[in-house]
N, C-alpha and C positions, 0 to 999 in steps of 0.2 A: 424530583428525583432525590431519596433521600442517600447518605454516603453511603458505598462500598469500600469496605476495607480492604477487597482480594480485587484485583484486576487483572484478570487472566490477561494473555498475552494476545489473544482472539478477540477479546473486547475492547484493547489501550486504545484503538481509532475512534469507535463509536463511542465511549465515554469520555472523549476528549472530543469528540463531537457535542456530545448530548451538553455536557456542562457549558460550553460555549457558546452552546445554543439558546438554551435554558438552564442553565443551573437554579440549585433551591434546594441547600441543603438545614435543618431544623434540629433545634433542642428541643426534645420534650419538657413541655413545663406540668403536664398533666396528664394522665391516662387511668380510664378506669371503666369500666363496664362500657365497654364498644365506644367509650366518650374521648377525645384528644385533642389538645391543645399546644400547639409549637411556636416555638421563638425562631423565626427567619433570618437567615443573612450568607450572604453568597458577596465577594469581592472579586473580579478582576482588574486586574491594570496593565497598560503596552506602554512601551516606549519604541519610537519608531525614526527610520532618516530614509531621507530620499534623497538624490543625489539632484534629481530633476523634478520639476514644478507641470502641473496638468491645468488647464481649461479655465479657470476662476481665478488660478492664485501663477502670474504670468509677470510679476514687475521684481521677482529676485530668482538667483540661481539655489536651487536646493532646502530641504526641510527639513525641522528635527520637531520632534512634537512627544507631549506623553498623555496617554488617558487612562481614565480609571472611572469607577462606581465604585459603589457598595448598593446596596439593596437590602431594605430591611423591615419586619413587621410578625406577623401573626400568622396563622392556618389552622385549620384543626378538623376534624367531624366530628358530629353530634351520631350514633348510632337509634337506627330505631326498629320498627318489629319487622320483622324476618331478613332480616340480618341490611333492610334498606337502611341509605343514614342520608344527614347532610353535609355538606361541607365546605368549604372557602379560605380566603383567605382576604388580609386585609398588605399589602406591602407599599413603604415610600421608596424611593429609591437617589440618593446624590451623587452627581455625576460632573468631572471639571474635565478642561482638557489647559494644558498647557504647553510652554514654545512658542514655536513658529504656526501651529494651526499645522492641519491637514496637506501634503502635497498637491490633494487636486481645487484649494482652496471655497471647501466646504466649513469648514470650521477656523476659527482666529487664533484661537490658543486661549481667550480669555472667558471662554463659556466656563458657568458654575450655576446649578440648579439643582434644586434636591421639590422635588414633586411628585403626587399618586402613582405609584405603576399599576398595582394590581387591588380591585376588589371588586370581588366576586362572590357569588353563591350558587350551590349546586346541590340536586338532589339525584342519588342512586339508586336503582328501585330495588337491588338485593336480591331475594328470593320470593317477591312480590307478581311478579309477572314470567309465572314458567315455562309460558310458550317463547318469551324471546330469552331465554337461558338466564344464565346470574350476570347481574345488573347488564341487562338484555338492554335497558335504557337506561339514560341519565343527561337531567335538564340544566343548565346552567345560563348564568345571567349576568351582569355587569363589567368589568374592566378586566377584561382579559388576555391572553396570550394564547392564538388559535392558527395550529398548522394543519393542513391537509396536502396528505400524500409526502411525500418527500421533498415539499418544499417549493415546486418549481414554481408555484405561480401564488401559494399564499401561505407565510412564512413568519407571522407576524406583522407589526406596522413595526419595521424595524427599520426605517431611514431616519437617521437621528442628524440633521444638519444645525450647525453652529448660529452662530449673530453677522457672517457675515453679507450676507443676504438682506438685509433689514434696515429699509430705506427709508423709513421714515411712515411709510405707506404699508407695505407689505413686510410682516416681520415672521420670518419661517424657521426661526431659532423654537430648538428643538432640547436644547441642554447640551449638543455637541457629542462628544465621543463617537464619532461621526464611525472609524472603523471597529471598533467592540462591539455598536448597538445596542447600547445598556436597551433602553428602552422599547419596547417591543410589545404591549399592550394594549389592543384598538380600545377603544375611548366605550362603546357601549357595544354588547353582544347578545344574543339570545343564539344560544347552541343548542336541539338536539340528537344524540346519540345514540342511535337503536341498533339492539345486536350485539353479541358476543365479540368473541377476539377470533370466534372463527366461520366460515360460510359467509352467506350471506348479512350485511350490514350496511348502515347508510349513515349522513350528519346531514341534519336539514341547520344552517344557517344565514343570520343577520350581524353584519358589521358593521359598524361607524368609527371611520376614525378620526381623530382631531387634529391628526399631521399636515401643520399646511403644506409640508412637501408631498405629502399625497393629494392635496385638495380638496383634505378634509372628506374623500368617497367613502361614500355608504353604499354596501351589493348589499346583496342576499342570493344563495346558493345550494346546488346539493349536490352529494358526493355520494357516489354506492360505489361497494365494495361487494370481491370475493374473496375471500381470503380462504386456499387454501394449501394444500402440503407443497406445491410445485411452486409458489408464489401467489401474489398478489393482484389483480385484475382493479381497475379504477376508473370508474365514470363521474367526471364534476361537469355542472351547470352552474355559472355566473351571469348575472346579471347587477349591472350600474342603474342603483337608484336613486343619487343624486349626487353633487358636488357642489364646491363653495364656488362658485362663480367666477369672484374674484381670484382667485390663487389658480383654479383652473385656467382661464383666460392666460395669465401669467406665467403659466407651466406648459398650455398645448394639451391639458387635458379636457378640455371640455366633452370628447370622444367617451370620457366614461361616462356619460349620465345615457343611459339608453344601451351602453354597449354590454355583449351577450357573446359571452364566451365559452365554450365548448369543446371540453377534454378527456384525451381517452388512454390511459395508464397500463403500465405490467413492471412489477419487479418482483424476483424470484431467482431461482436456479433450473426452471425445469424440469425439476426433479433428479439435477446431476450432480453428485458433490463436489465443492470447491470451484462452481459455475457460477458468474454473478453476470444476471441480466438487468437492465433496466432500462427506462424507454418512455417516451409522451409525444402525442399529438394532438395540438392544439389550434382550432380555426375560433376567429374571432371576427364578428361581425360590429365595427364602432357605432357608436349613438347620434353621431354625426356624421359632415363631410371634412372634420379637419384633418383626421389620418383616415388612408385608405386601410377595406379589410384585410384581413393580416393571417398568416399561418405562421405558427414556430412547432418542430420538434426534435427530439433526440434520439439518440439510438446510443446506447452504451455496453460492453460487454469485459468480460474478466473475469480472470483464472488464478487461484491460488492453487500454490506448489508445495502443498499439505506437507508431503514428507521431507523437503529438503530441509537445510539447516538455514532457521529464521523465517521459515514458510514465507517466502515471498512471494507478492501477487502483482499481477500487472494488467493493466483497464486500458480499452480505447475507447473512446466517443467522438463522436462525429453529432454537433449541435446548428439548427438552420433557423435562421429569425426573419423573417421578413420586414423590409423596411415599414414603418411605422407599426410593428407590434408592441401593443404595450404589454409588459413584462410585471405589472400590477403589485404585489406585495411578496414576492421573492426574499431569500436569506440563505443565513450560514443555516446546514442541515448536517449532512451526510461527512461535512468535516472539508478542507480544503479543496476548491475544486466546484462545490454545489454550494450556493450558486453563483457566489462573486469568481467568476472564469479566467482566475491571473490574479495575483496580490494585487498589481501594479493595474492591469488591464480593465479589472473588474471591479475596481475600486476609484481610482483616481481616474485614467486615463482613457477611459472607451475603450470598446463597445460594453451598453449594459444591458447584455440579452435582448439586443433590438438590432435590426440591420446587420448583419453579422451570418459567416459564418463559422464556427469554432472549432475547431478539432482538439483532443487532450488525449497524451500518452500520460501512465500512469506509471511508477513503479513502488513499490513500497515494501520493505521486510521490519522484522520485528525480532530485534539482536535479542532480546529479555521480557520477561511478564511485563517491564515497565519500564522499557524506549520500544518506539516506532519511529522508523525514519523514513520518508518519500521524498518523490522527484515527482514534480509535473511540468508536461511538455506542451506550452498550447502554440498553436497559427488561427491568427485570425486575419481572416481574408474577405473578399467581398464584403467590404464595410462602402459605409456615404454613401449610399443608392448606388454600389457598383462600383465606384471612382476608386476606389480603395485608400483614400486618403488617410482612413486611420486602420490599414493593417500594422499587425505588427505579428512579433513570436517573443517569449516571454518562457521563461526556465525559472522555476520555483524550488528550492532544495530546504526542507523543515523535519524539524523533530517533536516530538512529543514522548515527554520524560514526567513522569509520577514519581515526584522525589518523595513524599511520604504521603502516608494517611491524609495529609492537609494540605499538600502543595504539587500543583501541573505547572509544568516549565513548557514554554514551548518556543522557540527560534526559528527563525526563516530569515531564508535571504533568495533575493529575489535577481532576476537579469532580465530588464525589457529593451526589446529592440524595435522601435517606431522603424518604422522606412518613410514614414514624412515627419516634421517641424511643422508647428503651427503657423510658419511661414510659406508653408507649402503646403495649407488646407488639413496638417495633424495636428495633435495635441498638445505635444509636448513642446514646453514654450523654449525658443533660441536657438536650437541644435535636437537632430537626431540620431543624436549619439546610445551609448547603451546605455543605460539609467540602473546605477545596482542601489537597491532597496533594502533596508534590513528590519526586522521587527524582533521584538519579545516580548513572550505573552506571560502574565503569575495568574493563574486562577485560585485563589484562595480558598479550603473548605474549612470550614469551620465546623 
């Protein structure tokens, strides 16, 4: 995404999405006859406290911790005849985190790594192939960063866990910045993408990732689409082609090597304005006997209030996971909310899109072209196969401010309320008390 100078007041969510998500903004070092060549580099960094400690990290009361990257390197296309080109990039990315580590004791505080993110090659076919329109297809290869759909089930390989996991044996440090996700690029890919931006279109792909938190799984998949004026319609096929043995065993994945997953999408309006629908159902059949087969979906809906002052808008969803669904390669997409379910909840504390069921109220207005401010309201109930040992509810209040051309602020503060202690089969270690959270976020553009 290269910078926007103007950020409408309709866009401040989604481009404080997108850059969080993916950021990647570039100097031109070179341009000339369809030829380009850009200098990379995107920074953000958090500082965050918790008041209360989750699941790993259980021998003190409360966290302070700070993260940050930078990401940095090359991109460019080469243009060729009829207006196809190629194009790629080459990015490293350093990444520390410092403090106390993580509150859900994922990270130590002492992670520092600066390693490959992204390189890749891609070709577009232009006005090469005119029955599938302008660049109808386009093939791509090597380390990249690959979303489909809105994220709910492949998002990146963006679980980034620290050193403290690594036992001598098994060492599943990842560079840490455990809640940013600097890192977000499976290890090897082969993508392709056929079809326009409109009608019919599909993504036939192969992933590998090298996340021992993931177990290192390799799928392959395909996704068709309809895209059109009323929304979007979505069919993905996944299939688990292998895993690392070792780290699977060690995680309770061994379920993906054979497992074949099967999803069916809509987001749109309808055709109504100021209507936001959205929605997925997903049956998964495992590769094994160690989790039983599994269903998850969602139903979301929301309304902006076009003319009033600050056009406020307000979303429900209702989310259903079945005990032992895996939740596969999920992330931050659509901005607070999708898919970590509660700063606190979705991140540190359980549930992670498995066993669960969610509900979230939404509210959200927009005082200026550049603040947006929301509430999100979750309950999560029927967790631990039923027992409810880790319900809770959880009240999120944040802003996102574009203080200039070069700089997204963003604050949160968070309220979770376990109804059990980890002394009572929850998470939260010592007391179940309310736990207030707070974070701030600087996205730096350059």
């Amino acid at each position: 995404m290269k910078k926007n100078n103007t950020l409408s007041r309709s866009l401040l969510g989604a481009a404080f999405a997108a850059a969080l998500a993916s950021p990647a903004f570039g100097y031109n070092l070179y341009a000339d006859s369809g030829h380009e060549l850009n200098f990379d580099l995107e920074a953000i960094a958090g500082t965050f406290h918790s008041q209360e400690n989750y699941l790993f990290d259980n021998d003190r009361n409360g966290a302070s911790w700070q993260e940050g990257y930078i990401k940095y390197g090359f991109s460019g296309h080469y243009g060729l005849a009829s207006d196809s080109a190629l194009f790629g990039a080459v990015n490293l990315l350093s990444s520390a985190t410092w403090g106390d580590g993580d509150s859900g004791g994922f990270t130590s505080g002492d992670e520092r790594e600066t390693d490959l993110e992204d390189a890749y090659l891609a070709w577009r076919s232009g006005k090469l192939l005119p029955a599938l329109g302008e660049n109808g297809l386009e093939l791509s290869f090597g380390r990249q960063n690959v979303t489909i759909g809105d994220g709910f089930l492949i998002n990146g390989d963006a679980l980034n866990l620290g050193d403290t996991f690594n036992d001598g044996v098994l060492h599943f440090d990842r560079g840490g910045v455990y809640w940013i996700a600097a890192r977000k690029s499976f290890d090897r890919t082969a993508v392709a993408r056929i079809g326009g931006q409109d009608g019919l279109r599909a993504d036939l792909f192969w992933l590998k990732s090298d996340n021992k938190g993931q177990a290192e799984t390799e799928l392959g998949g395909l996704n068709a689409e309809y895209v059109g004026d009323t929304g979007t319609f979505g069919l993905m096929y996944l299939e688990g082609l292998d895993v690392n043995d070792r780290y699977a065993n060690a995680l309770g994945l061994t379920n993906r090597n054979g497992q074949e997953t099967l999803s069916f999408r809509y987001q749109g309006n309808a055709g109504i304005e100021n209507l936001f629908l959205s929605g997925e159902l997903v049956n998964q059949h495992q590769g094994d006997n160690s989790r039983p087969d599994a269903d998850a979906w969602y139903l979301e809906a929301g309304w902006t209030f076009a003319a009033l002052p600050w056009a406020p808008s307000i979303s429900y969803r209702y989310a259903n996971f079945d005990e032992g669904f895996d939740p596969l390669f999920y992330g931050f997409n659509r901005g607070y909310g999708t898919w970590f379910q509660g700063e606190v909840a979705g991140s540190y504390a359980s549930p992670f899109n498995s066993d669960a069921d969610i509900q979230q109220l939404a509210l959200r207005v927009a005082p200026s072209e550049t603040w947006k401010l929301g509430a999100l309201l979750f309950d999560f109930s029927d967790t631990a196969g039923g027992s409810g040992a880790v319900d809770a509810q959880e009240l999120d209040l944040y802003a996102e401010w574009v203080v200039n051309d070069n700089l997204i602020v963003s604050p949160l503060i968070g309220f979770y309320k376990p109804e059990n202690s980890a002394a009572t089969g929850g998470t939260q270690f010592d007391n179940d008390n309310t736990n207030v959270y707070t974070q701030l976020l600087a996205i730096v553009l350059f």
